[in-house]
C-alpha positions in Angstrom: 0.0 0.0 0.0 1.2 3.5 -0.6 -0.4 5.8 1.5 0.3 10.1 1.1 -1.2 12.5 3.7 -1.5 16.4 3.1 -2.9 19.4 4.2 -5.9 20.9 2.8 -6.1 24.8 3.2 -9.2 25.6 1.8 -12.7 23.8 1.3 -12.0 19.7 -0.3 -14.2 19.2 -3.4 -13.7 16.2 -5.7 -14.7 15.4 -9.3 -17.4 13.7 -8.0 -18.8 16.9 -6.5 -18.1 18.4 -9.5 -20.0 16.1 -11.3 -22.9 15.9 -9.3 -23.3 19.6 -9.3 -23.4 19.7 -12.7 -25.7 16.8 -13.0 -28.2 19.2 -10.5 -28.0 22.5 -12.9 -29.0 20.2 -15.9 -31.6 18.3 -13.9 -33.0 21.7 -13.5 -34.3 21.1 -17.2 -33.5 21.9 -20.7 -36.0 24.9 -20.6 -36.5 27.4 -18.9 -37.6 27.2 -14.3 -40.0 29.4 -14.5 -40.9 30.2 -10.8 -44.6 30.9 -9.4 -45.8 33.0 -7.2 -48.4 31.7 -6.2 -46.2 28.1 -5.3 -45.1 28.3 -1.4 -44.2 31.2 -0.1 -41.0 31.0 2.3 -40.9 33.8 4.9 -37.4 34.5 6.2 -37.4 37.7 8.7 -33.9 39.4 8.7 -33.7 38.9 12.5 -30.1 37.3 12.4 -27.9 40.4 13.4 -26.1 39.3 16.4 -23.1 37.3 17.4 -24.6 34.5 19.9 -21.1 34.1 21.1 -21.2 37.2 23.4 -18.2 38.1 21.5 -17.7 41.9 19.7 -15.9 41.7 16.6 -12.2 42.8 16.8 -11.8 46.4 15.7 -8.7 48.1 17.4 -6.4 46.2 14.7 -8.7 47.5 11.3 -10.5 50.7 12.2 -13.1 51.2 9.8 -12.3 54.1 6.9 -11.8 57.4 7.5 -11.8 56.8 11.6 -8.6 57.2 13.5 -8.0 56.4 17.5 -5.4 57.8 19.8 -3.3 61.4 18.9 -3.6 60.9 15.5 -8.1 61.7 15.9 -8.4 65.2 15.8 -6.1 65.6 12.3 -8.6 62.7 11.2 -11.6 64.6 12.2 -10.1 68.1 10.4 -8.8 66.4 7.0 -12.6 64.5 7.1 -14.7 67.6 7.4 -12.5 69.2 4.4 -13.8 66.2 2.4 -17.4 66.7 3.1 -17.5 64.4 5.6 -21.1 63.4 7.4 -20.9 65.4 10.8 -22.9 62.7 12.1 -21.1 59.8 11.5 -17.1 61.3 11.4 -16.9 59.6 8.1 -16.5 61.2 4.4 -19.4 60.9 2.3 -19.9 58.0 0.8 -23.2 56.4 -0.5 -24.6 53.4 2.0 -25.8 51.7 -1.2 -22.5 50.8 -2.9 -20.5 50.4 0.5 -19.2 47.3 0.6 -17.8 47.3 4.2 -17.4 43.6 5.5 -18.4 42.3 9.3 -16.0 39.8 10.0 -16.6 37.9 13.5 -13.6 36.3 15.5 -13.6 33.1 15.9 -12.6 30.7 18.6 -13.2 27.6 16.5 -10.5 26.5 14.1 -11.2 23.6 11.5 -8.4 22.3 9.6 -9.1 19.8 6.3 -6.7 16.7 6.0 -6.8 14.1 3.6 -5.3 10.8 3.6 -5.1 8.4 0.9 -3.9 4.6 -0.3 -3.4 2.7 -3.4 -3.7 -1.5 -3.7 -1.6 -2.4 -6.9 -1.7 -5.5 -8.6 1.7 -7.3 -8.7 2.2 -5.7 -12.3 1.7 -1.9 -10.8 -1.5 -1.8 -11.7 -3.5 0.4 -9.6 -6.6 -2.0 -8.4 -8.2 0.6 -6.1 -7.5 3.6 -4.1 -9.0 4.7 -0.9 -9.3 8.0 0.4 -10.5 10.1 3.1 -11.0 13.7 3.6 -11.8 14.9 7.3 -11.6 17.4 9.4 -9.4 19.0 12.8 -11.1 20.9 14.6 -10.1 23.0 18.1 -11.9 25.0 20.1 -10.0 27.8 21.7 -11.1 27.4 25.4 -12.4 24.4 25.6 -9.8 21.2 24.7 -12.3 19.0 25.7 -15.3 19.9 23.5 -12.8 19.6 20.4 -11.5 15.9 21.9 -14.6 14.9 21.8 -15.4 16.0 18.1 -12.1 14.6 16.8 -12.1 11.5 18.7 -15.9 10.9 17.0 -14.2 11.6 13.8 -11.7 9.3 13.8 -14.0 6.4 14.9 -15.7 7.2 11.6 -12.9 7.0 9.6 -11.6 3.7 11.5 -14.9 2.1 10.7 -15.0 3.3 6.9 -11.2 2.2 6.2 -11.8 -1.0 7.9 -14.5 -1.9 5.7 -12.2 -3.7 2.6 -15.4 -4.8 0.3 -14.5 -2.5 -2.2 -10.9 -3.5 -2.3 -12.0 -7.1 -2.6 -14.5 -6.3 -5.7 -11.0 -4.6 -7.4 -9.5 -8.1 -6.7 -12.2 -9.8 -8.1 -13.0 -7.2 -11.0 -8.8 -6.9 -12.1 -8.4 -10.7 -12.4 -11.8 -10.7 -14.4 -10.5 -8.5 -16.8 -7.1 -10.5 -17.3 -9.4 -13.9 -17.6 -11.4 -12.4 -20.1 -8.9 -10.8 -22.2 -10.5 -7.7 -22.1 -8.9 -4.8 -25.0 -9.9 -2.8 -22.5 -7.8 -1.7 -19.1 -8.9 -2.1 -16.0 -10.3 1.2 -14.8 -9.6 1.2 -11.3 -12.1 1.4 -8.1 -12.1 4.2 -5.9 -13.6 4.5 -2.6 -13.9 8.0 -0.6 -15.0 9.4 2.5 -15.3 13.4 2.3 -16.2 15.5 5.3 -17.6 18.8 4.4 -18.1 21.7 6.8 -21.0 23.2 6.5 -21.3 24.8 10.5 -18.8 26.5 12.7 -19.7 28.7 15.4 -20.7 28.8 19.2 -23.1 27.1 19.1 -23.2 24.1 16.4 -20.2 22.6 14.5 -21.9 20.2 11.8 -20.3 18.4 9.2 -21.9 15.9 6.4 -20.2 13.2 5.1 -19.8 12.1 1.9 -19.5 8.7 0.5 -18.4 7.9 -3.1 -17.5 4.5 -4.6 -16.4 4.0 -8.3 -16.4 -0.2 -9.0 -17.0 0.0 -12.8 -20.0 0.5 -14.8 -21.1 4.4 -16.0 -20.4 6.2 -13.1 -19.4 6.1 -9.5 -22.3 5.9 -6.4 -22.4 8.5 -3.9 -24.7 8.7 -0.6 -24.3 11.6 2.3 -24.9 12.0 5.7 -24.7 14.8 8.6 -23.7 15.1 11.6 -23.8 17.5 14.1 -22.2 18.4 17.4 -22.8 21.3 20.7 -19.9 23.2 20.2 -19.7 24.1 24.0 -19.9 20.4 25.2 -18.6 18.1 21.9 -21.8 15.9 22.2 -23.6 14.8 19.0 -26.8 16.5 18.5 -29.5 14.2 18.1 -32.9 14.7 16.6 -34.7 14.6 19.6 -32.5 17.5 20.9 -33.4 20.0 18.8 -36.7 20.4 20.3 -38.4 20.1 23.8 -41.5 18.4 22.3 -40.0 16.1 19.2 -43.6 14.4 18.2 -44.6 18.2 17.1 -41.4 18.9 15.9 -41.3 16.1 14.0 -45.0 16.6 12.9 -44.5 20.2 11.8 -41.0 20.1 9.8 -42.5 17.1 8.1 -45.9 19.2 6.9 -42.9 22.4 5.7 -41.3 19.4 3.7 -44.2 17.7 2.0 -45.0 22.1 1.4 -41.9 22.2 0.0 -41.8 18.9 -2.2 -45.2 20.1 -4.2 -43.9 22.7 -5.6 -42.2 23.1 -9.4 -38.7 23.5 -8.4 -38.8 20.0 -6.4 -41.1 18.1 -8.9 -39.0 18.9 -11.3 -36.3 16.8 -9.8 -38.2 14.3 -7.7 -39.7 10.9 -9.2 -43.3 10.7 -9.3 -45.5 8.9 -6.7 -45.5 6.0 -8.4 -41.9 5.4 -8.9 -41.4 5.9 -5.6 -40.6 2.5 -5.3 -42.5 2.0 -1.6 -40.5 5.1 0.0 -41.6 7.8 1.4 -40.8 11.6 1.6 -41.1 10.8 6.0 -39.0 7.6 5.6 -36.2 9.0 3.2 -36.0 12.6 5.1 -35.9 11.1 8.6 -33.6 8.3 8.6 -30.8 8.2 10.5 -28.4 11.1 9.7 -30.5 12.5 7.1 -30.0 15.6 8.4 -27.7 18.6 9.2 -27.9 22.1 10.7 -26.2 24.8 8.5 -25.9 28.5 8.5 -29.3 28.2 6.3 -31.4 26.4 8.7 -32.4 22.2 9.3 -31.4 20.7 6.3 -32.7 17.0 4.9 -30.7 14.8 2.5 -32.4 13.1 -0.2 -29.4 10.4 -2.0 -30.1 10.2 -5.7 -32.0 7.6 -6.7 -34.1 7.8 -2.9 -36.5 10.6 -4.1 -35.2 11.9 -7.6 -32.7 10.1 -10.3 -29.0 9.9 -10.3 -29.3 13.2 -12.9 -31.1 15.2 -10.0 -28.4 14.6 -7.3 -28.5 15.3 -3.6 -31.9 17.0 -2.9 -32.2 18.9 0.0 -35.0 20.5 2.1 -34.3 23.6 4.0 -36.2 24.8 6.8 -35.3 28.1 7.6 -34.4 29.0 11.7 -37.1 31.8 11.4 -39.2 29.1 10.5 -37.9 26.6 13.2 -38.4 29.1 15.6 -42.3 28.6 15.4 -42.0 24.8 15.6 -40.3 24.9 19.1 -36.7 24.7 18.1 -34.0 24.7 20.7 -32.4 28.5 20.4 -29.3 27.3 21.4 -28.7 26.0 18.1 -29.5 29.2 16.0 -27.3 30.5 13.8 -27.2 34.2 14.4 -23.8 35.4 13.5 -25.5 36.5 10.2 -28.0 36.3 8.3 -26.2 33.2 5.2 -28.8 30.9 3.5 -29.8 29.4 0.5 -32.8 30.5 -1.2 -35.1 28.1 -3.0 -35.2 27.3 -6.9 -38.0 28.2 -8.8 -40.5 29.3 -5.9 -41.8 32.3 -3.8 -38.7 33.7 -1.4 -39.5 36.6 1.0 -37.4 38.4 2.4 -36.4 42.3 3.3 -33.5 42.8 1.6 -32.7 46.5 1.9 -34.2 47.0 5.2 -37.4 49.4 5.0 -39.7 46.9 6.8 -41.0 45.5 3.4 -39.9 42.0 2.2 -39.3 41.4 -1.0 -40.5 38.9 -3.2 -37.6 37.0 -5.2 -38.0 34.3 -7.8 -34.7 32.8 -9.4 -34.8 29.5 -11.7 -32.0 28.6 -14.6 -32.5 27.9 -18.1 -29.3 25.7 -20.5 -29.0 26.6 -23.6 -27.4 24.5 -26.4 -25.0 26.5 -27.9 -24.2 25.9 -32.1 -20.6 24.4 -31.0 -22.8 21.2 -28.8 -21.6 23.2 -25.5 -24.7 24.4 -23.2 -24.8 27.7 -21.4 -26.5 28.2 -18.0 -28.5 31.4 -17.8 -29.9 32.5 -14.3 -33.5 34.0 -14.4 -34.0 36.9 -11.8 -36.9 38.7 -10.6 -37.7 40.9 -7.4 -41.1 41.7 -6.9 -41.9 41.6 -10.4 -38.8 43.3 -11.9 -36.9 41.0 -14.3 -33.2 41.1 -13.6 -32.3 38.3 -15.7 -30.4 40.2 -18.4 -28.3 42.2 -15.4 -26.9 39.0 -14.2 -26.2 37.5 -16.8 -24.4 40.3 -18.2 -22.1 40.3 -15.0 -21.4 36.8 -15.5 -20.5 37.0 -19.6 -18.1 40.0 -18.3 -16.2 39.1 -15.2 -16.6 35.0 -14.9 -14.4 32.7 -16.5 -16.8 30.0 -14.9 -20.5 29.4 -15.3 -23.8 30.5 -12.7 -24.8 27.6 -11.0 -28.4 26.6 -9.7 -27.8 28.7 -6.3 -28.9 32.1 -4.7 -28.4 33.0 -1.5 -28.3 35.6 1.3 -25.7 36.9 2.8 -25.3 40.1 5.0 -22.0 41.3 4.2 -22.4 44.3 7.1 -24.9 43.8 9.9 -25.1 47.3 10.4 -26.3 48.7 7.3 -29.8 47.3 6.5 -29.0 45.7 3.6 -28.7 41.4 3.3 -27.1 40.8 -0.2 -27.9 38.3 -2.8 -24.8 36.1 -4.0 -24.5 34.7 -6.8 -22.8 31.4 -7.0 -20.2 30.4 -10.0 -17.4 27.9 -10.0 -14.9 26.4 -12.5 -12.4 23.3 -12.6 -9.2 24.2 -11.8 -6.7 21.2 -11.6 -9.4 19.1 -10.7 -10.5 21.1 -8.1 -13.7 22.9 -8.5 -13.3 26.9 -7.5 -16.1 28.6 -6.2 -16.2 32.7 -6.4 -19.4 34.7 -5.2 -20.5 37.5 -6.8 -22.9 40.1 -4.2 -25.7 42.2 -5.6 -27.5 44.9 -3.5 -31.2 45.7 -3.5 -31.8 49.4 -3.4 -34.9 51.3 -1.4 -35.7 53.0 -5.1 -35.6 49.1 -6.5 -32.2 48.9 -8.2 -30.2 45.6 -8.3 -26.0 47.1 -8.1 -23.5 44.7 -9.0 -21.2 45.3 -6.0 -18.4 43.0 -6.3 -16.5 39.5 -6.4 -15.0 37.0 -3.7 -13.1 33.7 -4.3 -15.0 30.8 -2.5 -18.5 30.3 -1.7 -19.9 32.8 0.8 -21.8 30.5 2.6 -19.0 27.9 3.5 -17.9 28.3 6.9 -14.1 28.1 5.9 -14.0 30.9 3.5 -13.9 33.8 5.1 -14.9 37.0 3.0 -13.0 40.4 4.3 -13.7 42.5 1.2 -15.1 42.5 -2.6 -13.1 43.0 -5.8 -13.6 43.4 -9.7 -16.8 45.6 -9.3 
């Protein structure tokens, strides 16, 4: 066996990943997601404007623009009111709209990726299978034995998935085959993989799902996924029955916001129909056994592909929003409230007050691929806010700054908790030695109704490893 071990700085995505995303923008259909209205309506309050920690965000090493501390102040103060500063705020004028100043919260939790692999060879060199594993370090500033506790329930999932050798044994089997049959062919060899992905990491919740993929011949590889979730404060696995103080109702009521969520377009679209259900169930497939996770969009259930939609459709998930949890009698001290960072839905009814005059906003988002006269296929997002079409607007950003393509995602994300507005991203990504590279691009809603194009950062916004300090390429 030869075994390699590295670091992994930034968020761990394999080809399979890759793939499956993909397979999710085309499942979307070869027309165009036309979202309706009158489909269920998904409230999200912007209520998510504190740090749950108890901790203040560090300042005294990045004062903000245009504010100075110590001797230096009153020359500050003088050289400002020259510029036309506000009096008010002691800073130069500058227009709250297109500000594009960055909360960044300290953190006390630090999660570091590692990734560990082996190849079997035949006695020729042939490579007969390789197994790898991708999982995460976490420690807790503070609190030594919270993190023990997470890593030491880490590592007894990777002992149990490397000690499982069934896949190994089917390379065997499948590479002798091949010699007995005197394939032309060569063997294409079997790959097995366990891939942690963080998807939490504050005070309160650090949650991970796990990823399995398996490649043993045939078309493509198999994948299934999993979370799991831990209290940051005490390193205990969260259990379903934790999350509220009455878990028949919970149960009861998450399950009636699912089968809401299943009826409409966007989910049909991807989902079998009743009678290929094959004797599952929406109840069945969403509540098994670590078919959930908490992320910084809210409870989040894992459909496998081929469990309520086709390989094509990918992993299907159901968000419940926590402003939505928080009527069902979820336990508080599992909100996210650092900021507000969540998925929207696909091709239904999203409210939401984006540029904070006490109004929400209706948004509708679905994508539309295009077959190009070269047999390549274009992605094109569709856009609207309370009836205003946006399309072109995005998809003009994209054609002029990406080198990548939109995907089948929208979220929010409040890049400054003090200024009233929550942004939409924009999520677009591209290979890059076989790595797939997210970058988010921010928009901001305007009180006159304006979308502005405000800027660009590598990674995906909502991962909780990529921190975003400040736009570019605006």
């Amino acid at each position: 066996m030869k075994k390699k071990t590295r670091s992994i700085p930034d968020k761990l995505c394999t080809v399979l990943l890759c793939t499956a995303l993909s397979c999710a923008v085309c499942a979307c259909g070869a027309g165009t997601d036309t979202p309706d209205a009158s489909e269920t309506d998904i409230s999200q309050d912007n209520t998510t404007k504190t740090d749950t920690s108890g901790q203040t965000p560090d300042t005294s090493q990045d004062p903000a623009p245009n504010q100075s501390t110590g001797q230096n102040a009153e020359n500050a103060t003088d050289e400002n009111n020259a510029a036309g500063a506000d009096t008010e705020t002691g800073t130069q004028d500058s227009d709250p709209e297109t500000d594009t100043t960055v909360s960044v919260f300290p953190s006390h939790i630090q999660i570091k990726m590692q990734r560990e692999e082996e190849d079997l060879t035949a006695d020729d060199g042939t490579i007969l299978c390789t197994t790898s594993y991708a999982y995460p370090v976490v420690s807790i500033e503070g609190n030594d034995d919270a993190a023990g506790k997470i890593n030491a329930d880490i590592r007894s999932r990777i002992d149990s998935f490397t000690a499982n050798t069934e896949v190994k044994e089917w390379a065997k089997e499948g590479y002798e085959y091949n010699l007995e049959d005197g394939s032309e062919y060569p063997f294409l060899s079997y790959y097995d993989d366990m891939t942690f992905g963080v998807q939490r990491a504050d005070s309160n919740v650090i949650s991970f799902t796990i990823t399995f993929y398996s490649f043993t011949g045939g078309a493509h590889g198999n994948y299934t996924t999993q979370g799991v979730n831990y209290n940051a404060k005490t390193g205990e696995q969260i259990a379903f029955a934790d999350l509220s103080d009455d878990a028949d109702a919970f149960h009861e009521d998450t399950l009636a916001f699912n089968q809401a969520l299943a009826k409409t377009e966007a989910y049909q679209m991807r989902m079998f129909s009743e009678d290929m259900l094959a004797g599952v169930s929406l109840e069945t497939v969403l509540y098994a056994e670590g078919a959930w996770y908490l992320s910084t969009s809210g409870l989040t259930f894992i459909s496998d592909p081929y469990a309520l939609g086709p390989y094509a459709a990918g992993t299907i998930e159901f968000i419940i929003p926590y402003t939505d949890l928080a009527g069902m009698g979820f336990n508080e001290s599992y909100t996210y409230a650092d900021r507000t960072a969540m998925k929207l839905l696909t091709g239904t009814a999203n409210s939401f007050d984006l540029n904070g005059d006490g109004e929400k906003e209706t948004i509708l988002f679905g994508t539309e691929t295009v077959a190009e006269e070269d047999d390549t296929y274009t992605t094109l997002l569709h856009l609207s806010i309370d009836d205003v079409d946006f399309t072109d607007q995005c998809n003009d950003v994209f054609q002029k700054v990406s080198t990548g393509y939109p995907m089948d995602q929208i979220s929010l994300f409040d890049l400054n908790v003090d200024d009233g507005f929550t942004e939409l991203v924009l999520l677009s990504g591209e290979s890059e030695d076989d790595n797939f590279v997210y970058s988010s691009y921010f928009f901001r809603y305007t009180k006159d109704g304006r979308l502005l194009y405000l800027g660009i950062a590598k990674g995906d916004a909502l991962d909780p490893l990529v921190t975003i300090t400040e736009l570019s390429g605006n």
